[in-house]
Every structure is written in structure tokens, then in C-alpha cells.
C-alpha positions in Angstrom: 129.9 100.2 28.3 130.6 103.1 25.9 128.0 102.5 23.4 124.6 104.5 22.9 121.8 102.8 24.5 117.7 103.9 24.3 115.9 101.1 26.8 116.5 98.3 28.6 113.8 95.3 29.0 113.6 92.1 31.4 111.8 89.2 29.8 109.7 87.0 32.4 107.6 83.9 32.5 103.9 83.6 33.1 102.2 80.1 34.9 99.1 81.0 33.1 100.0 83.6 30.1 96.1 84.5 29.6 95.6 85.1 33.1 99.2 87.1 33.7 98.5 89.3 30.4 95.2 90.7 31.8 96.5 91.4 34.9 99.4 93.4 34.1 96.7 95.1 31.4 94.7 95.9 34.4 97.8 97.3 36.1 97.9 100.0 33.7 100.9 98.2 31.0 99.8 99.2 27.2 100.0 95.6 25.7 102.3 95.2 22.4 101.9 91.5 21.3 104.8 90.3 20.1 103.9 86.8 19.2 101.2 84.2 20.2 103.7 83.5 23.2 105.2 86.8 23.9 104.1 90.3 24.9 105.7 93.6 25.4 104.0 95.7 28.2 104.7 99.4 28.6 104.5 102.1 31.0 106.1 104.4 29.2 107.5 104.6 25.4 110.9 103.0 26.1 109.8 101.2 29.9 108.7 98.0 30.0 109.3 94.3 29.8 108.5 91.2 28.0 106.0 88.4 29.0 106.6 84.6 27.6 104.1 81.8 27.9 106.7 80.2 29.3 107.3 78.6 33.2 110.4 77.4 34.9 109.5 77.8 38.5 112.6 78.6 40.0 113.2 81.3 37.4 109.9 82.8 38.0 110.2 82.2 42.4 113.5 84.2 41.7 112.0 87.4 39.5 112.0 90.8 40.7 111.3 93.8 39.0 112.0 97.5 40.2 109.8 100.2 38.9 110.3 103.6 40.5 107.2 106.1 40.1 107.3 109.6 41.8 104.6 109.3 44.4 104.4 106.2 46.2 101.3 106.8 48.0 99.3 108.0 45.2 100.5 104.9 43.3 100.3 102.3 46.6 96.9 104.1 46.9 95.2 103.6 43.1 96.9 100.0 42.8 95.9 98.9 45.8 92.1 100.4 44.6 92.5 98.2 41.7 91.7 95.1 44.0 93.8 93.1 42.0 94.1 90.5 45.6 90.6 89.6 44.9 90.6 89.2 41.0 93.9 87.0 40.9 94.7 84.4 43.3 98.1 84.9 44.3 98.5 88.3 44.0 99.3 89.9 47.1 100.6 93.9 47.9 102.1 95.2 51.0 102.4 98.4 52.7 105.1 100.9 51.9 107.9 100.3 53.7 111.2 103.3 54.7 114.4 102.3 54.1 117.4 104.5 54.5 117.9 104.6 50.2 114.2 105.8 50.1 110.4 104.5 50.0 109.0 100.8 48.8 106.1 98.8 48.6 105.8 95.1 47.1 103.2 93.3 44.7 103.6 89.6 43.8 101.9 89.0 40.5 99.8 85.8 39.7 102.8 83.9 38.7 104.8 84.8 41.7 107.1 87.6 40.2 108.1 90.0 43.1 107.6 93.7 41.7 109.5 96.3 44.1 107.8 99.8 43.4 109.5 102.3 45.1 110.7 106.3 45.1 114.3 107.1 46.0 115.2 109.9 48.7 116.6 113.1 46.8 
């Protein structure tokens, strides 16, 4: 592709839109609302995506997002201190895993969208 391009932006579904927007406000997203059904949540002034009040389970089963950050401790360390497990039932984080392309851990979000945080080797 040869044109110009300034972001790019995944849209994903929500079970429970209400419930989904607070958590990914408490996740540290800046929330834009776009419309009584849609959101845009930042990290960053051109990163982020857009949440839908919208549900088609097999879309959302098959989500995955991949944010890299530049410390994967400190970040696995003040998410996991955000006890988001025990605010939102189905959320659920793991340890960080080594692969050979770098470091990773996971978080599933309350509608079951599989975020992949990771840091690449240099």
C-alpha cells in the first residue's frame, strides 16, 4: 500500500457494553463516545480501538488484540494490581510468558476478547 496512513483501529463487540466500557476505563483507555452504541478508547492519540454494543459470539470468542508496551513487568505488575479478576467476572490474566520473538502476557476481557500484551526482543 503506497498511500499515507496516520492509525489503524479494530472495532470489537461487547456482551454487556456498560459493563465492557468501565472496564477498559479502568484499564487505563481515555473514553471518546462515538455514539449511544459505540466508543473509541485510546491509549495514546492515534492507538486504540472501537467498542460496539454489539455481540456475535463467535466474532467475539475469535478477538485478539496485540498491544505492545515497553516494560512488561511494570505493566503485568500495575494491571494485575488493578484486580480487575475480582471486579469482572470473566476476566482473567496470566503470567508473562518467553517466546523466542520476545515477552507476553494475556488478559481476557468481560466479553471474552483475548488481549496479547507483549514487548518484542531488540
Amino acid at each position: 500500500m503506497k498511500h499515507p496512513s496516520t492509525s489503524i483501529r479494530a472495532f470489537i463487540g461487547a456482551k454487556d457494553f456498560e459493563v465492557s466500557k468501565s472496564f477498559y476505563r479502568d484499564l487505563g483507555f481515555e473514553e471518546s463516545v462515538v455514539s449511544s452504541s459505540m466508543s473509541y478508547f485510546s491509549v495514546h492519540e492515534n492507538m486504540g480501538f472501537y467498542l460496539q454494543d454489539a455481540y456475535v459470539k463467535d466474532w467475539v470468542d475469535n478477538s485478539m488484540l496485540f498491544l505492545e508496551v515497553n516494560d512488561i513487568d511494570q505493566h503485568w505488575n500495575e494491571l494485575s494490581g488493578l484486580a480487575l479478576q475480582g471486579k469482572y467476572p470473566g476476566v482473567r490474566i496470566s503470567g508473562i510468558k518467553t517466546d523466542t520473538w520476545g515477552r507476553e502476557y494475556f488478559l481476557h476481557d468481560p466479553s471474552g476478547i483475548l488481549w496479547h500484551f507483549g514487548v518484542f526482543n531488540k
